[in-house]
Backbone as CSV, one residue per row, in Angstrom:
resi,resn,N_x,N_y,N_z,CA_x,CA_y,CA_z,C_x,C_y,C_z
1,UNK,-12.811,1.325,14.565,-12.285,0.705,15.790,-11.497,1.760,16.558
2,UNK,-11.530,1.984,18.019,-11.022,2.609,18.761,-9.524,2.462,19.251
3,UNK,-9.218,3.662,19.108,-7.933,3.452,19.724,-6.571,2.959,18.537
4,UNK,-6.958,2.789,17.635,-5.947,2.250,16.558,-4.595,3.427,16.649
5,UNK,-3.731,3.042,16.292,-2.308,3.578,16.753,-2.015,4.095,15.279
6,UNK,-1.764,5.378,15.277,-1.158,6.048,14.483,0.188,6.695,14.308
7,UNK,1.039,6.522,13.668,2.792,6.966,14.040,2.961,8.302,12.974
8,UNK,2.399,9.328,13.232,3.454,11.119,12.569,4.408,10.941,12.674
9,UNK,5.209,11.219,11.503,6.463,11.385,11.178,6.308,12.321,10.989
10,UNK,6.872,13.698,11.261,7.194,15.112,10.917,7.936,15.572,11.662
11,UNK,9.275,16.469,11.096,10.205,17.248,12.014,9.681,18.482,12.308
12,UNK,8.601,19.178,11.851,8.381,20.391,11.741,7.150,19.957,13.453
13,UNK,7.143,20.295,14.783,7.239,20.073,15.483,5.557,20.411,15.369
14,UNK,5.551,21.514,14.920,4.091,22.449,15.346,2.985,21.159,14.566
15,UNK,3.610,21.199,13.609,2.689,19.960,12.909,2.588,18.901,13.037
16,UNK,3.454,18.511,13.653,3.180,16.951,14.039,2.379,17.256,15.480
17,UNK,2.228,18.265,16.048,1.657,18.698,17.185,0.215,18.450,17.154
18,UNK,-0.315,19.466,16.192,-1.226,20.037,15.211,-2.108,18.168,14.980
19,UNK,-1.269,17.489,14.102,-1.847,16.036,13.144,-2.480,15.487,14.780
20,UNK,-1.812,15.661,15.613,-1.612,14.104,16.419,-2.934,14.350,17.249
21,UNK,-3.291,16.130,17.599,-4.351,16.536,18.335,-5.460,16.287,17.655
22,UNK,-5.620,16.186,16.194,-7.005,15.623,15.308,-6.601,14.413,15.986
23,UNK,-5.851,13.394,15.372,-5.787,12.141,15.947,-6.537,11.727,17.394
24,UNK,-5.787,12.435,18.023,-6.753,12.316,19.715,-8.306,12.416,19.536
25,UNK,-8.662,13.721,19.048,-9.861,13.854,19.039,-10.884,13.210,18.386
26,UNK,-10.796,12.467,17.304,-11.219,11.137,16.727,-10.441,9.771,17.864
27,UNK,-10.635,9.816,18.566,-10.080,8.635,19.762,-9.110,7.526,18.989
28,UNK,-7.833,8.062,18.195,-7.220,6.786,17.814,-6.071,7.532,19.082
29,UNK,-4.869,6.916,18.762,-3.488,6.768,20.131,-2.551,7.141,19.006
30,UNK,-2.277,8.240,18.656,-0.925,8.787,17.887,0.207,8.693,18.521
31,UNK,1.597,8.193,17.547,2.887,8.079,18.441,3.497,9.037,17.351
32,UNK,4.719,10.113,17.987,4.848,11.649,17.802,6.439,10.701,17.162
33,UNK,6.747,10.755,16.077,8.271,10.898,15.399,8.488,11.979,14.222
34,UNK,9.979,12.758,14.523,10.924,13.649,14.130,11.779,13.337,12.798
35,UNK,11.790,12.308,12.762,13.208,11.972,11.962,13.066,10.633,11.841
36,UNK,14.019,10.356,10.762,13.933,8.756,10.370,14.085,7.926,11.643
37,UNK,15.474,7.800,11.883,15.489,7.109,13.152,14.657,6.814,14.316
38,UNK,14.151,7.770,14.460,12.742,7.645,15.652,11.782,6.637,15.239
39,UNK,11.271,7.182,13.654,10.357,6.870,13.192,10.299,4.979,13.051
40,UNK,11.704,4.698,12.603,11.523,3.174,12.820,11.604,2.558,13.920
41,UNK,12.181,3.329,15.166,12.289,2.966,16.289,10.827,2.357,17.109
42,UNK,9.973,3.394,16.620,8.353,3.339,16.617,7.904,2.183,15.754
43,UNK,7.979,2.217,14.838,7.598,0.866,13.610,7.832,-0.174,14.393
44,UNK,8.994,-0.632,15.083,9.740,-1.712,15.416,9.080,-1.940,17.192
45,UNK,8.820,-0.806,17.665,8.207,-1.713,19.086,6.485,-0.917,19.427
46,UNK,6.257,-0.161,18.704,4.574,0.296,18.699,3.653,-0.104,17.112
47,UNK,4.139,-0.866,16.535,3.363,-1.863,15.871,2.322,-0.461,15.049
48,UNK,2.451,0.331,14.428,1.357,1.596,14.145,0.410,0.560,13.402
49,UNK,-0.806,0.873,13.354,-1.818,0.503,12.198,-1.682,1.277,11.264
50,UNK,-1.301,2.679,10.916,-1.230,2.951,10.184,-0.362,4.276,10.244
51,UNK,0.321,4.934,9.547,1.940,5.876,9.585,1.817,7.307,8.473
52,UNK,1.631,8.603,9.336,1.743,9.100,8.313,2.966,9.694,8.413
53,UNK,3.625,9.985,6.871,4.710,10.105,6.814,5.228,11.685,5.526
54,UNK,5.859,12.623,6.455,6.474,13.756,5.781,7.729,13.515,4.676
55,UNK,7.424,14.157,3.288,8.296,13.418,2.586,9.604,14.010,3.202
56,UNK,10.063,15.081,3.475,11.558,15.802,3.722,11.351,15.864,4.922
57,UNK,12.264,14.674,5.639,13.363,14.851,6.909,14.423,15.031,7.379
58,UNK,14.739,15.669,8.129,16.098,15.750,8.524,17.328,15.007,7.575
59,UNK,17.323,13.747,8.548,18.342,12.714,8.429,18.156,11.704,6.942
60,UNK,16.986,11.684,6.499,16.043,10.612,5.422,15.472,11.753,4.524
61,UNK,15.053,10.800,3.133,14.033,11.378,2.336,12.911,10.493,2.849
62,UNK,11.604,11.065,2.833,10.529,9.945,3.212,10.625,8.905,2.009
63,UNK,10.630,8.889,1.059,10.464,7.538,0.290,11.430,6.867,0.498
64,UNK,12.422,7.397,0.969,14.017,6.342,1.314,13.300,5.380,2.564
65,UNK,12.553,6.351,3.502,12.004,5.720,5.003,11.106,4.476,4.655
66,UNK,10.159,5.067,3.815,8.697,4.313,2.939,9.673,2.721,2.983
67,UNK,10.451,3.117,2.304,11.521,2.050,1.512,11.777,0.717,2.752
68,UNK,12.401,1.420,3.631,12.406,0.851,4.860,11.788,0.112,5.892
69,UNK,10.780,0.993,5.825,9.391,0.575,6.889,8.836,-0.723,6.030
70,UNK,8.870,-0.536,4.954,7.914,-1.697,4.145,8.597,-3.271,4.624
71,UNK,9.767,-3.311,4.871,10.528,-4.251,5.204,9.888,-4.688,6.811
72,UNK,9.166,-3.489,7.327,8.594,-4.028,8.991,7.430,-4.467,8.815
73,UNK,6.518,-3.701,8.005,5.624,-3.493,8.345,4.208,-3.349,6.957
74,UNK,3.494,-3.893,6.511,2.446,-3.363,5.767,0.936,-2.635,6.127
75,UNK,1.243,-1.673,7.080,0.508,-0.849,7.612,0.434,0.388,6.327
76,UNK,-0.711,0.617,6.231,-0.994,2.019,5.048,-0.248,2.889,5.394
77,UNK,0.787,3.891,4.652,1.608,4.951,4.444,0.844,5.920,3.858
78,UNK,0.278,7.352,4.516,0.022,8.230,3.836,1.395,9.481,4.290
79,UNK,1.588,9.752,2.588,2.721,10.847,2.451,1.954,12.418,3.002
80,UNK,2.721,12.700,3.570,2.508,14.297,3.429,3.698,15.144,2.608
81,UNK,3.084,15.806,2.230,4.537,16.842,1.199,3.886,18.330,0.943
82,UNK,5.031,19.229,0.852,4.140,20.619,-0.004,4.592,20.189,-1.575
83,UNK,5.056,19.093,-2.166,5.060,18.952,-3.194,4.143,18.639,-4.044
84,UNK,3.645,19.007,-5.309,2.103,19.021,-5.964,2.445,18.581,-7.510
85,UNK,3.383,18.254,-7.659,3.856,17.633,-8.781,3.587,16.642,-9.203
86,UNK,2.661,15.530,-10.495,2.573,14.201,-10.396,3.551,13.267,-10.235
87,UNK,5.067,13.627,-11.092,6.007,13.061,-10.585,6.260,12.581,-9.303
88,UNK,6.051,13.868,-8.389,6.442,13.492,-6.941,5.937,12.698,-5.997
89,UNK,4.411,12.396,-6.562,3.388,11.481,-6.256,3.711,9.929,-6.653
90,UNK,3.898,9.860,-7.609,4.218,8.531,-8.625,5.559,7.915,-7.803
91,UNK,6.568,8.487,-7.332,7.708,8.484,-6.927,7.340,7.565,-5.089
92,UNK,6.257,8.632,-4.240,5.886,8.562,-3.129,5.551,6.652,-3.426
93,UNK,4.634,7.017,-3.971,3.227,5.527,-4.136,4.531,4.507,-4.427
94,UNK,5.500,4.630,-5.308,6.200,3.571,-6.218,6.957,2.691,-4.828
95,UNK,7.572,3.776,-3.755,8.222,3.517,-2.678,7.353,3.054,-1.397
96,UNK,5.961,2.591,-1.897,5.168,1.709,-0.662,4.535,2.316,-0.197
97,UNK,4.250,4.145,-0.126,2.952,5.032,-0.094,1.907,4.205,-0.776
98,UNK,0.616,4.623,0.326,-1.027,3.927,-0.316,-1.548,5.163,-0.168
99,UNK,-0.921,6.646,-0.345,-1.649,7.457,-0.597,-0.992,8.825,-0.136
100,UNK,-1.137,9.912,-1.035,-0.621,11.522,-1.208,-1.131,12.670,-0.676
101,UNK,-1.082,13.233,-0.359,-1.880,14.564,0.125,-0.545,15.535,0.050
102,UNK,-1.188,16.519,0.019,-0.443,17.859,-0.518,-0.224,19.044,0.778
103,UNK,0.873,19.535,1.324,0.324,20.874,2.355,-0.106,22.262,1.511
104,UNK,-0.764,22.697,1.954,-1.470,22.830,3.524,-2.909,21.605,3.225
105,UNK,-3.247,21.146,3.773,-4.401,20.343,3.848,-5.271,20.762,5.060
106,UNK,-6.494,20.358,5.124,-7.708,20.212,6.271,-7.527,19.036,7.042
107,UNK,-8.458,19.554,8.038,-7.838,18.039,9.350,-9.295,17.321,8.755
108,UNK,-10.082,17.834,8.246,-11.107,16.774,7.872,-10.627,15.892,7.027
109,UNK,-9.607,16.171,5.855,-9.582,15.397,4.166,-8.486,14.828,4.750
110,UNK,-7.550,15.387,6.313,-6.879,14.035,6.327,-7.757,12.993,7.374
111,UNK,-8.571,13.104,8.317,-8.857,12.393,8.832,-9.766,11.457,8.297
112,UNK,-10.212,12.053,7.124,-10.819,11.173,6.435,-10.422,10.019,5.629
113,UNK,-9.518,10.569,5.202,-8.500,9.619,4.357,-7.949,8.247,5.576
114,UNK,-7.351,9.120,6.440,-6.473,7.799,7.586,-8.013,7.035,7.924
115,UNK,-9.615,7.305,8.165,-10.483,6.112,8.849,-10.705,5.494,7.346
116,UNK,-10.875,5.933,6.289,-10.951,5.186,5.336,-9.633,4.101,4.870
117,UNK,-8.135,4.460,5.012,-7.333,3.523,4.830,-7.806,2.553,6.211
118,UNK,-7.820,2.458,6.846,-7.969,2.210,8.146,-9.277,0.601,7.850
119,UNK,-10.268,1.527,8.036,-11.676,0.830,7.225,-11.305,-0.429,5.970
120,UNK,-10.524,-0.318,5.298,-10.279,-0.942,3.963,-9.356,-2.032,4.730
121,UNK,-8.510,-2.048,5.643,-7.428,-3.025,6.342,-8.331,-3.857,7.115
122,UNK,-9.693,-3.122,7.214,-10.228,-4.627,8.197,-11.053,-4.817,7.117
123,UNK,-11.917,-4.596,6.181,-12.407,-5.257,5.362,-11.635,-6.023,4.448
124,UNK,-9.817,-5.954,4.357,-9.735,-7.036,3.902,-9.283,-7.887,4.618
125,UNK,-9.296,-7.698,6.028,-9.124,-8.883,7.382,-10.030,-9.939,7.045
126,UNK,-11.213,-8.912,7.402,-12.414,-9.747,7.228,-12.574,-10.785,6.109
127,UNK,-12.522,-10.022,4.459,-13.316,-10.912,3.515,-11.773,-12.177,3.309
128,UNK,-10.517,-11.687,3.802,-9.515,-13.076,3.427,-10.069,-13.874,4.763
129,UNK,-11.014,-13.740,5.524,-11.377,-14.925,6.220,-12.432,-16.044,5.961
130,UNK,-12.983,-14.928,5.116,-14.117,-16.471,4.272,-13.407,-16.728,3.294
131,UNK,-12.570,-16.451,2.662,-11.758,-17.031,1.625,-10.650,-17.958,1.933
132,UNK,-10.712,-18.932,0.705,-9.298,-20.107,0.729,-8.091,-19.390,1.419
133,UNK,-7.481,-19.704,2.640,-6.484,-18.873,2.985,-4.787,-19.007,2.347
134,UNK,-5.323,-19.994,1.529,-3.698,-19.752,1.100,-4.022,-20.383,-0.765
135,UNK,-3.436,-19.470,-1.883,-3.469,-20.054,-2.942,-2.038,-20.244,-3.639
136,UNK,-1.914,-21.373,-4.150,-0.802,-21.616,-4.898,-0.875,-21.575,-6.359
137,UNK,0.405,-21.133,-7.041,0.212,-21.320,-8.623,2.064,-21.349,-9.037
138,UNK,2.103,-23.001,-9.292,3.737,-23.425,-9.750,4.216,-22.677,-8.564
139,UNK,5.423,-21.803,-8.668,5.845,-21.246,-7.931,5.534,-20.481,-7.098
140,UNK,4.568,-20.192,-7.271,3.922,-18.735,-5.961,3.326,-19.136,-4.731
141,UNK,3.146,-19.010,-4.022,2.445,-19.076,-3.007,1.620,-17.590,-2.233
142,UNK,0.338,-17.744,-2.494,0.148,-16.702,-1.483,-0.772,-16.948,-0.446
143,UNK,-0.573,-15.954,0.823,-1.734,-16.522,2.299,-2.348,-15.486,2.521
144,UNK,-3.388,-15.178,1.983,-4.484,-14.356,2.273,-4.417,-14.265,3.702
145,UNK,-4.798,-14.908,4.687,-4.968,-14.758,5.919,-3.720,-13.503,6.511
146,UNK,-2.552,-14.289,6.926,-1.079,-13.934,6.912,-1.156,-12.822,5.874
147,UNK,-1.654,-12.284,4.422,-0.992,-11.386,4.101,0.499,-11.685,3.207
148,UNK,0.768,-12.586,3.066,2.140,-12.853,2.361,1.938,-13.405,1.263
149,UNK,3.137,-13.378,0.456,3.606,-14.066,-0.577,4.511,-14.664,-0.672
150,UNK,4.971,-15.583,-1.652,6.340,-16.076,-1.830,6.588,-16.567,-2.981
151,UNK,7.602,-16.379,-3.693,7.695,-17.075,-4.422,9.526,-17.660,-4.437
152,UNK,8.679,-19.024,-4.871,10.070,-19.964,-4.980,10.662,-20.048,-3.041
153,UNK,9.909,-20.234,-2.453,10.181,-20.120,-0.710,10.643,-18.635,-0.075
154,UNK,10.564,-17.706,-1.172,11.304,-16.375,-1.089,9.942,-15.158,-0.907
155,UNK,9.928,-14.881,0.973,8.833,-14.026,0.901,8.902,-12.989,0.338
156,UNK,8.138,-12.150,-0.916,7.862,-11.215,-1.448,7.118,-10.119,-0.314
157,UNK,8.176,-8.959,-0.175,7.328,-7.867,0.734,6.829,-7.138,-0.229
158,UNK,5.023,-7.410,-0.213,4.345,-6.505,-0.802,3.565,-5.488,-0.042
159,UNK,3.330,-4.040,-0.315,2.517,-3.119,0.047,0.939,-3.175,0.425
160,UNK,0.001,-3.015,1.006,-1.348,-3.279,1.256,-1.667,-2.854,-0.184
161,UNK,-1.417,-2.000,-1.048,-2.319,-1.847,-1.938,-1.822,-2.911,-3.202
162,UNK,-0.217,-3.101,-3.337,0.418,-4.279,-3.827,-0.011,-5.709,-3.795
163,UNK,-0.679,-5.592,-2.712,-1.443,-7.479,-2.034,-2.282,-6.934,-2.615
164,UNK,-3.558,-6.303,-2.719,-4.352,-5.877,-2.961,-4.982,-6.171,-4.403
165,UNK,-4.061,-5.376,-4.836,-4.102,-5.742,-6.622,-3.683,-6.789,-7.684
166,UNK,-2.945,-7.674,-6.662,-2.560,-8.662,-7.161,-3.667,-9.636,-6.582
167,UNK,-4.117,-9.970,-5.054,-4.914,-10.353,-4.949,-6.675,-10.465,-5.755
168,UNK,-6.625,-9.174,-6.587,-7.959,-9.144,-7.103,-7.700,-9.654,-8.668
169,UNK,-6.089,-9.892,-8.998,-6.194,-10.728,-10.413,-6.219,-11.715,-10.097
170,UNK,-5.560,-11.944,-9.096,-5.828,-13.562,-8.861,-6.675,-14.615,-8.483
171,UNK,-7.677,-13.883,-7.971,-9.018,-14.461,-7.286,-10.145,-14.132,-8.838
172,UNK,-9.366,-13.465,-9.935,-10.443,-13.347,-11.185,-9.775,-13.778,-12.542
173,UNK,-9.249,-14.566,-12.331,-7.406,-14.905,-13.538,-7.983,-14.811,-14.530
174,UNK,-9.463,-15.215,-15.037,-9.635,-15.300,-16.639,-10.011,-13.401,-17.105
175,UNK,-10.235,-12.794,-15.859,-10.901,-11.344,-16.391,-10.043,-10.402,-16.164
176,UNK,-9.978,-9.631,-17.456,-9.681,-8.275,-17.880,-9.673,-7.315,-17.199
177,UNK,-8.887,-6.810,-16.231,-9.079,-5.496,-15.540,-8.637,-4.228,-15.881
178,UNK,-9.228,-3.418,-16.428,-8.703,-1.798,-17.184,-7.918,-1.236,-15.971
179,UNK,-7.186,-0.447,-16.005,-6.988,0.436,-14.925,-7.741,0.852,-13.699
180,UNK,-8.720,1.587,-14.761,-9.557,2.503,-14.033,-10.268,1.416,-12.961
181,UNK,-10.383,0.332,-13.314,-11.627,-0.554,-12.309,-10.643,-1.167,-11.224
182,UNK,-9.124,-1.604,-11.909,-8.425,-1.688,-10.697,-8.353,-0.585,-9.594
183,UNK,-8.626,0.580,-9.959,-8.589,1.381,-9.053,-9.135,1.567,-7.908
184,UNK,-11.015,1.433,-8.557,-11.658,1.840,-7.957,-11.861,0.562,-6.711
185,UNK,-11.864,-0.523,-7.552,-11.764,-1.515,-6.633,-10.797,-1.720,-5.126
186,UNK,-9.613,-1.616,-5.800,-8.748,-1.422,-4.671,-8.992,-0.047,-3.698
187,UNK,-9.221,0.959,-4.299,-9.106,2.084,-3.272,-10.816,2.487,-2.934
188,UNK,-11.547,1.888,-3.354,-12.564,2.014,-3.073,-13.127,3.548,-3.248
189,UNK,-12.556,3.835,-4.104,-13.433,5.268,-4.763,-13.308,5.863,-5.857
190,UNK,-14.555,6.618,-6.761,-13.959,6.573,-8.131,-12.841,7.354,-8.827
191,UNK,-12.570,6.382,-9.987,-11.354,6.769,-11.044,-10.979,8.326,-11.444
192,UNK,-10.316,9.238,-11.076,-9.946,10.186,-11.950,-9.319,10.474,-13.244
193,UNK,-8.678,11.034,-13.468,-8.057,11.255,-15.179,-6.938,10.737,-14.486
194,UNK,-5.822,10.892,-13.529,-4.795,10.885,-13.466,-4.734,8.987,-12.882
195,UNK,-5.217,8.782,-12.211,-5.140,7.392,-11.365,-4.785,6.039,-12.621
196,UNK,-5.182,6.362,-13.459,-4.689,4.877,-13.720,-3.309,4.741,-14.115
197,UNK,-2.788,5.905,-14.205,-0.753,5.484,-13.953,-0.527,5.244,-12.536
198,UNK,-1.210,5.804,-11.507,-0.763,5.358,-10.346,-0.957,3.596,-10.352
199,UNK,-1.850,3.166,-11.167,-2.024,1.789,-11.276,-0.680,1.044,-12.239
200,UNK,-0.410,1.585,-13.137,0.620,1.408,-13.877,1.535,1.296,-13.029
201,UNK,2.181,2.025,-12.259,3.310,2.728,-11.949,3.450,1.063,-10.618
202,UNK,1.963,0.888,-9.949,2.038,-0.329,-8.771,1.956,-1.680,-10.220
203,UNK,1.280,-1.885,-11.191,1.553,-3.115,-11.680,3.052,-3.217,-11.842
204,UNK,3.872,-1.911,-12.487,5.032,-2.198,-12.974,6.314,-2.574,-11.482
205,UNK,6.110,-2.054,-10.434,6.480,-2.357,-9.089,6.176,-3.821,-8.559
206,UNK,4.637,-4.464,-8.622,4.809,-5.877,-8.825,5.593,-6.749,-8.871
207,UNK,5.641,-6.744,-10.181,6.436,-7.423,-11.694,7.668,-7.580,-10.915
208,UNK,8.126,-6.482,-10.838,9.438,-6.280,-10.534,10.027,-7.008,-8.939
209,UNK,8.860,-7.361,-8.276,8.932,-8.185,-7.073,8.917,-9.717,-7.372
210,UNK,7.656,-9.890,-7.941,7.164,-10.921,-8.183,7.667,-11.904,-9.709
211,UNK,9.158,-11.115,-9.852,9.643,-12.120,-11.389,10.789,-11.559,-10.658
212,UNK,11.607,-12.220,-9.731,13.131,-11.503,-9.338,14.365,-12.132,-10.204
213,UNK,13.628,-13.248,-10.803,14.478,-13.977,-11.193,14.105,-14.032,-13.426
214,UNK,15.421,-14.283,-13.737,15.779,-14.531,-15.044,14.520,-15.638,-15.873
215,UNK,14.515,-16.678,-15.494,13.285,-17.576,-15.475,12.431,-17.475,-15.274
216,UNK,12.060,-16.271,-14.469,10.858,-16.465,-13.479,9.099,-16.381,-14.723
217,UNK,8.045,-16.751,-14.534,7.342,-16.303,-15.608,6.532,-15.318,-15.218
218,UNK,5.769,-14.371,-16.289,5.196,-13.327,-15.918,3.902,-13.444,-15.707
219,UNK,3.491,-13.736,-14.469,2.547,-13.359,-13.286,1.141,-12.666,-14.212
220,UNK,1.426,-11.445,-14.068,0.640,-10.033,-14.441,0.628,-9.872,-15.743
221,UNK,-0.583,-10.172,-17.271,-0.300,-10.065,-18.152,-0.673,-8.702,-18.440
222,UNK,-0.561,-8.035,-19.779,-1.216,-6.504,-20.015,-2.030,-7.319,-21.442
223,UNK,-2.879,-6.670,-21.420,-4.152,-7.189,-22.921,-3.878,-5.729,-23.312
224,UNK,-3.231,-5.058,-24.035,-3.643,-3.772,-25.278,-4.479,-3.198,-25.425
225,UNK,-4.331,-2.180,-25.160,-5.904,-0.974,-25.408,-6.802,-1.489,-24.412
226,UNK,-6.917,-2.676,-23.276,-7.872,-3.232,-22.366,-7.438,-2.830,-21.214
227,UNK,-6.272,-3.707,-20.840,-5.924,-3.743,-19.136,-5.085,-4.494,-18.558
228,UNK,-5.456,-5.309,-17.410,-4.263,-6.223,-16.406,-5.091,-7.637,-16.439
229,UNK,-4.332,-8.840,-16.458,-5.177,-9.999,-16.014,-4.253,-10.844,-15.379
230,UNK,-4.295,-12.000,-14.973,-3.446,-12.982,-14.384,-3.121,-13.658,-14.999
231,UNK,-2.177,-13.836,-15.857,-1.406,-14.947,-16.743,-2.005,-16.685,-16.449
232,UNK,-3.400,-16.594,-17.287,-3.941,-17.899,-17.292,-3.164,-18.984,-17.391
233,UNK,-2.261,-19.022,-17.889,-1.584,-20.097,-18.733,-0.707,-20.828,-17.511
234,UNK,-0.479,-20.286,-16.371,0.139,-20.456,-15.194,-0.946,-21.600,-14.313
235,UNK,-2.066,-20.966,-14.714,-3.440,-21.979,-13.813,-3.405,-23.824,-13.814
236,UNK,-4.030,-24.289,-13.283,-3.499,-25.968,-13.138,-4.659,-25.896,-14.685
237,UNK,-4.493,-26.783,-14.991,-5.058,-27.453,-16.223,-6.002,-28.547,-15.454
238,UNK,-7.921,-28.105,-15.955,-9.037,-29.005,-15.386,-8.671,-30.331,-16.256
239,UNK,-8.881,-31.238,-15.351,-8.793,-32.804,-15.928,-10.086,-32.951,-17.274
């Protein structure tokens, strides 16, 4: 789709110069931010479809920003960093990043990356429109359509890839999902050696949304040596 709005975050001027002129030239509408402050200033009245974001700014760390924005907005976050560390990755993703890249990079592997996050936000426009738009279980509520959750009347801000993965246990509650297939499923491309902690790292982020409370029951089960499933036992009971 044309024209989709993209928001650079980078203080380093030449480069956000640099990102925004690929941007043009693939016909999306890039909006140019410096620093944290700008950057939500943008979030808050240019609506981005999608944000890429430098981890070290000025005024912010980007995952502090990540942190932030998620509260506006569930538009895909791709990090930029010269950091190449898995830690530093795991850290990015945990804080509402849907995806890492390393400097120096190519304007192809990023432009490829932003039409493919891009691509994946309307295919799941699309398929939550033939689907039940809203499912309940005891306490939860979620609206496919809308994109939300709640539980206990309390909207849960989840991440596109957070809806994502929870959405695909829940639409399969009796089946077993390994890592690796959550992966591929959600990100739509195949598993490496390293990816299924990035899956770990978003189930355990979940959890941690979606049980805020002392009582609350656990959602997301783990099966041993298998994978992730949806805590059957939560499901209505067939007459």
């Amino acid at each position: 789709m044309a024209n989709e709005k993209i928001l650079v975050v980078d203080d380093d001027r030449a480069i956000n110069k640099l990102i925004c002129s690929y941007l043009t030239k693939e016909k999306f509408t890039p909006v140019a931010a410096f620093d944290g402050a700008e950057a939500m200033e943008s979030v808050k009245w240019e609506n981005p479809d999608l944000i890429i974001l430098d981890v070290m700014l000025p005024d912010t760390e980007g995952t502090s920003l990540s942190l932030e924005i998620r509260k506006q907005t569930n538009a895909p976050i791709l990090f930029l960093s010269a950091k190449s560390q898995e830690i530093d990755k795991i850290i990015a993703l945990s804080a509402g990043g849907d995806d890492y890249m390393t400097k120096p990079f190519t304007p192809g592997e990023l432009i490829a990356r932003v039409k493919a996050h891009l691509r994946r936000q309307r295919m799941m426009h699309s398929d939550s429109e033939g689907s039940s738009p809203v499912t309940e279980v005891g306490e939860l509520r979620v609206d496919f359509e809308s994109h939300e959750c709640y539980v206990r009347d309390q909207q849960v801000n989840l991440t596109v890839k957070e809806f994502d993965i929870f959405k695909l246990l829940l639409e399969h509650p009796r089946k077993v999902f390994p890592a690796s297939q959550i992966f591929e499923s959600v990100w739509k491309t195949s598993c490496m050696e390293n990816d299924p902690k990035t899956v770990m790292v978003y189930i355990s982020t979940l959890r941690k949304k979606l049980e805020p409370f002392d009582d609350s029951p656990s959602y997301i089960v783990s099966v041993r040596g298998v994978g992730y499933k949806f805590n059957q036992s939560l499901l209505p009971k067939n007459p």
